[in-house]
Chimera marker file (.cmm) of the C-alpha trace (Angstrom):
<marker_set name="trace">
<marker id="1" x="71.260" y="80.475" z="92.453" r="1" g="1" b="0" radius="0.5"/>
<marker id="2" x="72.849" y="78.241" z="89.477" r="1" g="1" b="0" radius="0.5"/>
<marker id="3" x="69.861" y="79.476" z="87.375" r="1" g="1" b="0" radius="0.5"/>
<marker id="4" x="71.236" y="83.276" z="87.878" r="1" g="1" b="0" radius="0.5"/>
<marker id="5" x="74.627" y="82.702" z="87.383" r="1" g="1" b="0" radius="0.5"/>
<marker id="6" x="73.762" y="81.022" z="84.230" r="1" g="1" b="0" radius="0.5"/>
<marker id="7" x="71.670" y="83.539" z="83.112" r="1" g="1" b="0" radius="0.5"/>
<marker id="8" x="74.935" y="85.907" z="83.341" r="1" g="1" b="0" radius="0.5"/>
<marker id="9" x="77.007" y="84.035" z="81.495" r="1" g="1" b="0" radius="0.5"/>
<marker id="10" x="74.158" y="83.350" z="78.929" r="1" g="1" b="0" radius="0.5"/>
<marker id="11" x="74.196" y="87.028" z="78.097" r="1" g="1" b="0" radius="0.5"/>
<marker id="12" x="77.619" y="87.439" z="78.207" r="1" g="1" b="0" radius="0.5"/>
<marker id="13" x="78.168" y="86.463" z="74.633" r="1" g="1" b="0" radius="0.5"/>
<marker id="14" x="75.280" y="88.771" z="73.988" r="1" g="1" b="0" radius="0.5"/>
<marker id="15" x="76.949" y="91.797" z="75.207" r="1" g="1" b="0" radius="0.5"/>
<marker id="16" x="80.545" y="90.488" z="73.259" r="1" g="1" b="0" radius="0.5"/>
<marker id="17" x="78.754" y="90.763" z="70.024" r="1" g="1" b="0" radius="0.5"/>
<marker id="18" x="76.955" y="94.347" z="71.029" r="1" g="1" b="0" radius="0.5"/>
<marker id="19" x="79.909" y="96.094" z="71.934" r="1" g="1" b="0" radius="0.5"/>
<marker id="20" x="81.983" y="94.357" z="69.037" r="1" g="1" b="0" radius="0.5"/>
<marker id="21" x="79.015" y="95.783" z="66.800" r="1" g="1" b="0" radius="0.5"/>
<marker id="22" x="80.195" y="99.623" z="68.490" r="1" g="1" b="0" radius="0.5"/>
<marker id="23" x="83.689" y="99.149" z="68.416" r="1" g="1" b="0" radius="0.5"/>
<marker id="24" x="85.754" y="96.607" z="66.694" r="1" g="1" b="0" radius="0.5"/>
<marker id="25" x="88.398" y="95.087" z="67.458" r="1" g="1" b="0" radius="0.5"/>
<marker id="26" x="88.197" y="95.877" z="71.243" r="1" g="1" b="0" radius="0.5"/>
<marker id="27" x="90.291" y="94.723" z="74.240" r="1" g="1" b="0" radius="0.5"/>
<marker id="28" x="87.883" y="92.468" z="76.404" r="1" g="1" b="0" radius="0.5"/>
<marker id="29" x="89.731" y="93.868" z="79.495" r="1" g="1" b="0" radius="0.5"/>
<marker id="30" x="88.925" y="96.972" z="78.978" r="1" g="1" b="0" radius="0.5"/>
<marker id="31" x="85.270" y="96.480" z="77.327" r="1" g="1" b="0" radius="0.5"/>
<marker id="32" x="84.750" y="94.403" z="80.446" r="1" g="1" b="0" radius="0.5"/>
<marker id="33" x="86.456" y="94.799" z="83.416" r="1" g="1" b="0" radius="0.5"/>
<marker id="34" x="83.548" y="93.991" z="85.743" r="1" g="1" b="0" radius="0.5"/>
<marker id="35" x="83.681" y="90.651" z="84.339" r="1" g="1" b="0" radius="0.5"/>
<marker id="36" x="85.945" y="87.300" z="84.939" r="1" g="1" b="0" radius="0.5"/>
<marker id="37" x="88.530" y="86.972" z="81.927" r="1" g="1" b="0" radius="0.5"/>
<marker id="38" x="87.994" y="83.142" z="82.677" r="1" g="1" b="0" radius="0.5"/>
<marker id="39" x="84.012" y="84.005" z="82.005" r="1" g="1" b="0" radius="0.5"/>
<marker id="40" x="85.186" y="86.420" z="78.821" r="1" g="1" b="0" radius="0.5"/>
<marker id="41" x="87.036" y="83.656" z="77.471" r="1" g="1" b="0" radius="0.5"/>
<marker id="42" x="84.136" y="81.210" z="77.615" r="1" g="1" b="0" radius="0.5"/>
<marker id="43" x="81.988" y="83.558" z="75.923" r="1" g="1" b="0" radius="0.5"/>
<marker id="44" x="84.759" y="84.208" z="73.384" r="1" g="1" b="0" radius="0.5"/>
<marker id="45" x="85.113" y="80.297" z="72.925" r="1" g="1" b="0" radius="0.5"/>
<marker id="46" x="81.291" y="80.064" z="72.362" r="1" g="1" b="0" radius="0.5"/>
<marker id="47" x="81.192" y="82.414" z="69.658" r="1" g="1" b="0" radius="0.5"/>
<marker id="48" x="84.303" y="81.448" z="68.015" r="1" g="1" b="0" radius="0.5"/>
<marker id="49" x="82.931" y="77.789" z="67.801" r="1" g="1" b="0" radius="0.5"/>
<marker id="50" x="79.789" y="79.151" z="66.096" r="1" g="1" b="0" radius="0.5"/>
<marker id="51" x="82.279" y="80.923" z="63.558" r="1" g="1" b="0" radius="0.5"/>
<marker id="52" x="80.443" y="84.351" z="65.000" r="1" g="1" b="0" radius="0.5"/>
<marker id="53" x="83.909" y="86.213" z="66.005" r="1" g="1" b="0" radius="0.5"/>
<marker id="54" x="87.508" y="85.458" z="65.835" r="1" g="1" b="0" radius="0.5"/>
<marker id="55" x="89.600" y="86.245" z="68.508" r="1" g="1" b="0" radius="0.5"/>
<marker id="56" x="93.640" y="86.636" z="69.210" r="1" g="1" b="0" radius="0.5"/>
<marker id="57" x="93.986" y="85.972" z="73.158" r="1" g="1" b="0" radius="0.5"/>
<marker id="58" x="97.087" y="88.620" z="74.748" r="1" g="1" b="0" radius="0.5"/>
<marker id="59" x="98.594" y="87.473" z="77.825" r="1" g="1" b="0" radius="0.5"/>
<marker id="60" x="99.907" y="91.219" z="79.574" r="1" g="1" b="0" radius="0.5"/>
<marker id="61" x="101.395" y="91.074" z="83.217" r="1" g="1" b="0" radius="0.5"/>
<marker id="62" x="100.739" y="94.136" z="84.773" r="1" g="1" b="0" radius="0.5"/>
<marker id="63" x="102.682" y="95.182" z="88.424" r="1" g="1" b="0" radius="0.5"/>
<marker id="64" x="100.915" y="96.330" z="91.235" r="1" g="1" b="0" radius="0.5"/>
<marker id="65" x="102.231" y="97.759" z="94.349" r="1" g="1" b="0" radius="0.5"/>
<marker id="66" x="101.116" y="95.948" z="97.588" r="1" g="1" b="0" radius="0.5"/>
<marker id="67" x="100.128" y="98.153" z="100.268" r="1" g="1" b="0" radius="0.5"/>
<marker id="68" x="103.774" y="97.642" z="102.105" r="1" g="1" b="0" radius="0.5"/>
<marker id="69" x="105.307" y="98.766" z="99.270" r="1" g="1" b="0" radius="0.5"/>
<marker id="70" x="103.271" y="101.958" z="98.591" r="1" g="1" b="0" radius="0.5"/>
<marker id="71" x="104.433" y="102.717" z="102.106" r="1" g="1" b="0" radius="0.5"/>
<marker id="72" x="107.745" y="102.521" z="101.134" r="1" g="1" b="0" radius="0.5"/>
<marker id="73" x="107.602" y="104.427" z="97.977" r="1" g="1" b="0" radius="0.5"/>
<marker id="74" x="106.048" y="106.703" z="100.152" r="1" g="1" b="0" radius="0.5"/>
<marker id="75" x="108.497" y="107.129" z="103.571" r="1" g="1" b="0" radius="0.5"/>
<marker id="76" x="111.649" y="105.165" z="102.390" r="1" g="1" b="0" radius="0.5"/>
<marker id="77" x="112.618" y="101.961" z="103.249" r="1" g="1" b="0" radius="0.5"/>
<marker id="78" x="112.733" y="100.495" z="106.858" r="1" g="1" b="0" radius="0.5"/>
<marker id="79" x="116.655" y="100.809" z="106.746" r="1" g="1" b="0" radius="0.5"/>
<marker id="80" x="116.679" y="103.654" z="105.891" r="1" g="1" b="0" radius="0.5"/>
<marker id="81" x="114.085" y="105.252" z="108.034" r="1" g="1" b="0" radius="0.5"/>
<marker id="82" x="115.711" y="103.898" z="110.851" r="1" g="1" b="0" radius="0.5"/>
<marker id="83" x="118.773" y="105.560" z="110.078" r="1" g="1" b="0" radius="0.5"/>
<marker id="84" x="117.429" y="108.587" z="109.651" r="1" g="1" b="0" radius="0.5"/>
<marker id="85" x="116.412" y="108.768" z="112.985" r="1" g="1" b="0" radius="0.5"/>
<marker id="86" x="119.222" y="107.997" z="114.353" r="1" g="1" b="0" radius="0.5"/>
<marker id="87" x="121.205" y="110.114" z="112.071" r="1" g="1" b="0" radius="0.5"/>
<marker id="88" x="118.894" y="113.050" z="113.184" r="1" g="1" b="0" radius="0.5"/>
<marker id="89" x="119.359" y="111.893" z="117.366" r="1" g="1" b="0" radius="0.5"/>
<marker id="90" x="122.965" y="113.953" z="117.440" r="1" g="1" b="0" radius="0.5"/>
<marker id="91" x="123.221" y="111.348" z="121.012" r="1" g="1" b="0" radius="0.5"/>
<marker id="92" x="121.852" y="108.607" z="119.631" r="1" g="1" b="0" radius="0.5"/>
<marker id="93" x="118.499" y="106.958" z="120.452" r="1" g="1" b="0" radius="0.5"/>
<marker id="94" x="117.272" y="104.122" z="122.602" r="1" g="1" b="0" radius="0.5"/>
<marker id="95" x="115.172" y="101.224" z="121.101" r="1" g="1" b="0" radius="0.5"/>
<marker id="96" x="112.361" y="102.890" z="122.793" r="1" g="1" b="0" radius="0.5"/>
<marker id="97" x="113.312" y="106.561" z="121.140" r="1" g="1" b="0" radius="0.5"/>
<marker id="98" x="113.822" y="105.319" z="118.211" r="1" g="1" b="0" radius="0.5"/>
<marker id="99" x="110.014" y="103.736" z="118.206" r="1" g="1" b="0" radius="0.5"/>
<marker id="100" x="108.316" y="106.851" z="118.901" r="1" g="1" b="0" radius="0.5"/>
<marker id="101" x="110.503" y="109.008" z="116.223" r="1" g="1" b="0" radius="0.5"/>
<marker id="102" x="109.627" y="106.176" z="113.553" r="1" g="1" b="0" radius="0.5"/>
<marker id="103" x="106.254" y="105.792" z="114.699" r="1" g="1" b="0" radius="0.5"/>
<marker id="104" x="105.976" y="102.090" z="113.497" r="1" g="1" b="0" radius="0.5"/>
<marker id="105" x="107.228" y="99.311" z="115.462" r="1" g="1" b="0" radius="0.5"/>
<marker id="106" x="107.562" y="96.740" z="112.774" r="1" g="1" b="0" radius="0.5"/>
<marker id="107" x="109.267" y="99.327" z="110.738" r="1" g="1" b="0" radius="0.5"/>
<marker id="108" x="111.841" y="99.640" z="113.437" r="1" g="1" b="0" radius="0.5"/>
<marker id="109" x="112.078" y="95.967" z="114.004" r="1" g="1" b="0" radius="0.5"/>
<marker id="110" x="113.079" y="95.295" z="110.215" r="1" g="1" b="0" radius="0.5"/>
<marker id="111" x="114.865" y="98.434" z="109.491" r="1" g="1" b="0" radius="0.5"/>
<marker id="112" x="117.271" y="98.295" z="112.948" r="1" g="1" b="0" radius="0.5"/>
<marker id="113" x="118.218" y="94.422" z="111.279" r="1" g="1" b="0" radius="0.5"/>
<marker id="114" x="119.262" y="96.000" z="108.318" r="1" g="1" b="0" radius="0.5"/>
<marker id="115" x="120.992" y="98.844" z="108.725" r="1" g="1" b="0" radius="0.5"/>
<marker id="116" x="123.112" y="97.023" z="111.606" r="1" g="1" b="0" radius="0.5"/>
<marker id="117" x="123.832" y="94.486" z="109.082" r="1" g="1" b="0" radius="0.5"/>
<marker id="118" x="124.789" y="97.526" z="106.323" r="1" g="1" b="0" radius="0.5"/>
<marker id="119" x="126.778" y="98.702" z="109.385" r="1" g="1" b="0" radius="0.5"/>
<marker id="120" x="124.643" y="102.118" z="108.811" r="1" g="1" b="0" radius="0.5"/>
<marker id="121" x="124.324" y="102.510" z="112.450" r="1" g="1" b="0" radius="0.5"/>
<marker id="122" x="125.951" y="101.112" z="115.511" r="1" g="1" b="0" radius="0.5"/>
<marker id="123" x="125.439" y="100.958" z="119.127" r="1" g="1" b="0" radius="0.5"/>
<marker id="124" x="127.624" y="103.744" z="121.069" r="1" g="1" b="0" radius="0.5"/>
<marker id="125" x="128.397" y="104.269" z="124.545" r="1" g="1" b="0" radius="0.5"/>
<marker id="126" x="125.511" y="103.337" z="127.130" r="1" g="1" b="0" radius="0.5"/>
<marker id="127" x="124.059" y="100.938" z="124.262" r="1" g="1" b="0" radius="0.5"/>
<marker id="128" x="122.290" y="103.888" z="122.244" r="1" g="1" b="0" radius="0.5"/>
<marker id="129" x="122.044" y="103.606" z="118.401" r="1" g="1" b="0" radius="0.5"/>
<marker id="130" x="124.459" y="105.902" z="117.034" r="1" g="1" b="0" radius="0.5"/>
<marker id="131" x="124.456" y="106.347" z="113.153" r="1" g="1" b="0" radius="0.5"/>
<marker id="132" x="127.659" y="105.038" z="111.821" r="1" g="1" b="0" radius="0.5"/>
<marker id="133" x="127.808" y="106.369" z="108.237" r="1" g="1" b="0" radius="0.5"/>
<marker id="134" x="127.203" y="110.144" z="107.544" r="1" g="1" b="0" radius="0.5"/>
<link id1="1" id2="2" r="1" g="1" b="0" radius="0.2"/>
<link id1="2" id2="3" r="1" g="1" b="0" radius="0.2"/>
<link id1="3" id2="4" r="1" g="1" b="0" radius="0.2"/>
<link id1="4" id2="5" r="1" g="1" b="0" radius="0.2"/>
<link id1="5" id2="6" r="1" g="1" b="0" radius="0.2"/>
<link id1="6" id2="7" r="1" g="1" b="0" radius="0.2"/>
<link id1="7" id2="8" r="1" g="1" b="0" radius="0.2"/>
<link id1="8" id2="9" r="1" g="1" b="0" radius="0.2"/>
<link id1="9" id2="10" r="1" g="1" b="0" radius="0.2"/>
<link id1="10" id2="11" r="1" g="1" b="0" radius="0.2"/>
<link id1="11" id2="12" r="1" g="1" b="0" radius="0.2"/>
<link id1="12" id2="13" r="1" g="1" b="0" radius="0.2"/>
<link id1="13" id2="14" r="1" g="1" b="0" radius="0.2"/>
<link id1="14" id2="15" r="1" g="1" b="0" radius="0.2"/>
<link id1="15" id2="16" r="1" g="1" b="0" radius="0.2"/>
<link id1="16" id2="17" r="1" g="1" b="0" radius="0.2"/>
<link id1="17" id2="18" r="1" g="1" b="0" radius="0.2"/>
<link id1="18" id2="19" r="1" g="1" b="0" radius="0.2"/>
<link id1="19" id2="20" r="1" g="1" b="0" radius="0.2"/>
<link id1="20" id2="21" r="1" g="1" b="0" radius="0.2"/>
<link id1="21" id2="22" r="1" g="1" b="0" radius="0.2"/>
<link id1="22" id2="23" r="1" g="1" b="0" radius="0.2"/>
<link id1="23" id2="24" r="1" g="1" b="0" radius="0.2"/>
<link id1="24" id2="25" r="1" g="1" b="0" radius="0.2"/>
<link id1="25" id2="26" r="1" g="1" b="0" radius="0.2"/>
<link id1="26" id2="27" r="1" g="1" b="0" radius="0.2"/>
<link id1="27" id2="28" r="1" g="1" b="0" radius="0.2"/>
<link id1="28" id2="29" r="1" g="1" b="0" radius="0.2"/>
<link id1="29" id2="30" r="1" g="1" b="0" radius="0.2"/>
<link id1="30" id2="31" r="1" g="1" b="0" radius="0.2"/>
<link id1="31" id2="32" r="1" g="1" b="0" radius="0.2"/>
<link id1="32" id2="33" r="1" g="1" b="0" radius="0.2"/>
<link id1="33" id2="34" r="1" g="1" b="0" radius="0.2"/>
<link id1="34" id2="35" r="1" g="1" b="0" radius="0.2"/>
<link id1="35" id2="36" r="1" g="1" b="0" radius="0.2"/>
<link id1="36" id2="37" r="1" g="1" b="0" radius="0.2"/>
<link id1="37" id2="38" r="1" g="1" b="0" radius="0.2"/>
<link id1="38" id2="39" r="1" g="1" b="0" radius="0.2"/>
<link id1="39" id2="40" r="1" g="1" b="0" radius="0.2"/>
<link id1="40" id2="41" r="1" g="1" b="0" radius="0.2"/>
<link id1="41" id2="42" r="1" g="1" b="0" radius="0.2"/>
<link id1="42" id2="43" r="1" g="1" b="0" radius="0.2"/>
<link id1="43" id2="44" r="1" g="1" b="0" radius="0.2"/>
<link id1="44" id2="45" r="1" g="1" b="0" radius="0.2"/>
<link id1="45" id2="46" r="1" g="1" b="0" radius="0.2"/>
<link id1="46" id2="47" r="1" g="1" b="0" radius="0.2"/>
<link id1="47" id2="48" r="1" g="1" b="0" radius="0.2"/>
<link id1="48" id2="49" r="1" g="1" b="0" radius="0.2"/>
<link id1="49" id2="50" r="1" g="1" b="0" radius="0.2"/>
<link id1="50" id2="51" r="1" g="1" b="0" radius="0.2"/>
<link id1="51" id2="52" r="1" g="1" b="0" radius="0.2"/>
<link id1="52" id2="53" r="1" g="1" b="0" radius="0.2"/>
<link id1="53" id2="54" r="1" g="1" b="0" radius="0.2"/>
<link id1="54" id2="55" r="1" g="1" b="0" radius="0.2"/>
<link id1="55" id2="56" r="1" g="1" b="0" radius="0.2"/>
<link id1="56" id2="57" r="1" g="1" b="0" radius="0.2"/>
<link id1="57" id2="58" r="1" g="1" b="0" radius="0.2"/>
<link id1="58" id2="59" r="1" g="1" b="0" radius="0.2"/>
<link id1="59" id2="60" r="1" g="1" b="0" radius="0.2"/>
<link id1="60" id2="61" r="1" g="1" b="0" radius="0.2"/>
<link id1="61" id2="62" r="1" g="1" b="0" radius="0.2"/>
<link id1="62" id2="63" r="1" g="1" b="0" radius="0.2"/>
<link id1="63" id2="64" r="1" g="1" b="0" radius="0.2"/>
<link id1="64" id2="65" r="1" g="1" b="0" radius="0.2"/>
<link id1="65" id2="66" r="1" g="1" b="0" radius="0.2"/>
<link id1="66" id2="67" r="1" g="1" b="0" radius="0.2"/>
<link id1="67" id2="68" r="1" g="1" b="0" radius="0.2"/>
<link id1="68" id2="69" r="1" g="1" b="0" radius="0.2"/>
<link id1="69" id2="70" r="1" g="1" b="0" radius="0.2"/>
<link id1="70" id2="71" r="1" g="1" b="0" radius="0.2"/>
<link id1="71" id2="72" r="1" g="1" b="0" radius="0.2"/>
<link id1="72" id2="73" r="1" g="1" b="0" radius="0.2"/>
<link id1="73" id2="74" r="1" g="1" b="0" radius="0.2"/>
<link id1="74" id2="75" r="1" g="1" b="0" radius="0.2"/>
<link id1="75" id2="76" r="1" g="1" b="0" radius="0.2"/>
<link id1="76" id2="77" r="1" g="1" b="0" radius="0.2"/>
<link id1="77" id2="78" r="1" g="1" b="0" radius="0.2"/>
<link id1="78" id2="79" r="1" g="1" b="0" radius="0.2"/>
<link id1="79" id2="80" r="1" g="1" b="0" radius="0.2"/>
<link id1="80" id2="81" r="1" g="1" b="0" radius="0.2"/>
<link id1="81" id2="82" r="1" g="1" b="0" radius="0.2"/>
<link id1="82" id2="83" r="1" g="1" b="0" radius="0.2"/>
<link id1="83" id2="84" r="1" g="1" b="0" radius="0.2"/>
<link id1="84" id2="85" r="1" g="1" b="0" radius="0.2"/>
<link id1="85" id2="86" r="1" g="1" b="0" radius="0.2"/>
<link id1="86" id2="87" r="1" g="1" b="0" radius="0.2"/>
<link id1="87" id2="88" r="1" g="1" b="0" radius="0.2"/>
<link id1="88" id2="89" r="1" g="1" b="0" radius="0.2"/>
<link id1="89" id2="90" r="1" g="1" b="0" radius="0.2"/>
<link id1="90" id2="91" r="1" g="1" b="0" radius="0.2"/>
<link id1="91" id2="92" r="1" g="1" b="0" radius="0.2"/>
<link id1="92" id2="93" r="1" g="1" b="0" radius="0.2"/>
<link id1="93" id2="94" r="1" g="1" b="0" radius="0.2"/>
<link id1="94" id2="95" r="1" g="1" b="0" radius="0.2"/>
<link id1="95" id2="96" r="1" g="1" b="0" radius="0.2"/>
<link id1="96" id2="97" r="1" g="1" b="0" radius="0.2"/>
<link id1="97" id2="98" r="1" g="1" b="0" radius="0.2"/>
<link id1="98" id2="99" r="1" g="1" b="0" radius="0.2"/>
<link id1="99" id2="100" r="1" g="1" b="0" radius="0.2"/>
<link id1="100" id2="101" r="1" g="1" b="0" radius="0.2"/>
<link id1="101" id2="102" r="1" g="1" b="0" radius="0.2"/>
<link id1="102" id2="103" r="1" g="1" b="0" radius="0.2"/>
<link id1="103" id2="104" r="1" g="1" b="0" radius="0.2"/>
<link id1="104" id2="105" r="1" g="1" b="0" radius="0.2"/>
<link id1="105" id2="106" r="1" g="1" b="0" radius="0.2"/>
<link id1="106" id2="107" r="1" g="1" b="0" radius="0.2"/>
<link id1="107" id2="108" r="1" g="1" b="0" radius="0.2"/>
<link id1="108" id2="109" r="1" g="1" b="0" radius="0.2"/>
<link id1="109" id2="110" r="1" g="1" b="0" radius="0.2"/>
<link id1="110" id2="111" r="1" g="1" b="0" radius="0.2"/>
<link id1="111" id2="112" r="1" g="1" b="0" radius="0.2"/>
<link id1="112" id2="113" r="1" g="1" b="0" radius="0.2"/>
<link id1="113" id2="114" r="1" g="1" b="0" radius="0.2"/>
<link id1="114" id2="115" r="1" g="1" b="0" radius="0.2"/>
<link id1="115" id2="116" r="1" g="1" b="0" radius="0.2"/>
<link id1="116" id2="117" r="1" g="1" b="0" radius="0.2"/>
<link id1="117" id2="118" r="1" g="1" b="0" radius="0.2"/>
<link id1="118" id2="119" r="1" g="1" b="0" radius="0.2"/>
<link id1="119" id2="120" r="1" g="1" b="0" radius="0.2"/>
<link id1="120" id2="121" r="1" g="1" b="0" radius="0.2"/>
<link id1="121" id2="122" r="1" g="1" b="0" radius="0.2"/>
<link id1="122" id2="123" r="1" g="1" b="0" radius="0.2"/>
<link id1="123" id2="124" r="1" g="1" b="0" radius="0.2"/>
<link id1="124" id2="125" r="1" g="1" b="0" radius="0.2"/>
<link id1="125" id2="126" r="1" g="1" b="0" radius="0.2"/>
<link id1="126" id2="127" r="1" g="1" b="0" radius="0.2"/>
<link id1="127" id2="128" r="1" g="1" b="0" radius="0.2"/>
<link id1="128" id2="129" r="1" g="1" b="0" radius="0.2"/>
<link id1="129" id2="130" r="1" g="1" b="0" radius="0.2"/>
<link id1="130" id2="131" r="1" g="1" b="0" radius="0.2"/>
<link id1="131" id2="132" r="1" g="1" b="0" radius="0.2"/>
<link id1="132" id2="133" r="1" g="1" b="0" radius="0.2"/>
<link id1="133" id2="134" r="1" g="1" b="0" radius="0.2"/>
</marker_set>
């Protein structure tokens, strides 16, 4: 197994100086993104010790959307889902209602917090969630 994984990272510095002999200067992220940058780097170091490539190192932070927050790009937040809801329910909805017109329990859970604490919605007569805010 060790044998293998050396053998990859023995021809890593290999394929550095082929696609540097294609394309030069080249972002190793992009050249090769199947790869480790840790493993990139060490193949970078090797060859720059051997005075057979220079190399500037670019530290870029990229954001990436978790999935919870792709489903909030995507339907709103929890607040405010909830409040729609409700908003829509002219009488106001039970917990229960307003479950089944979310759809998400956890959503509901989180959102009903929050938009009682942004006073969006409060509960009306017979303890139904009444939107407070038009």
């Amino acid at each position: 197994m060790a044998s293998g994984q050396n053998t990859q990272q023995g021809s890593l510095p290999s394929e550095v100086l082929q696609a540097l002999s294609e394309k030069e200067p080249l972002l190793s992220s992009e050249a090769f993104p199947s790869h480790k940058s840790a493993d990139v780097k060490s193949a970078l170091d090797r060859l720059a010790s051997r005075s057979m490539v220079t190399y500037e190192t670019i530290d870029r932070e990229e954001a990436i959307l978790e999935p919870e927050a792709v489903e909030i790009e995507a339907n709103g937040s929890h607040e405010a889902r909830v409040f729609e809801a409700v908003r829509k329910a002219v009488a106001g909805l039970t917990i229960s209602e307003l479950e089944a017109a979310v759809g998400d329990k956890n959503v509901v859970k989180v959102g009903q917090g929050k938009a009682f604490k942004s006073k969006w919605i409060t509960k009306g007569d017979g303890g139904r969630l009444v939107a407070s805010v038009s």
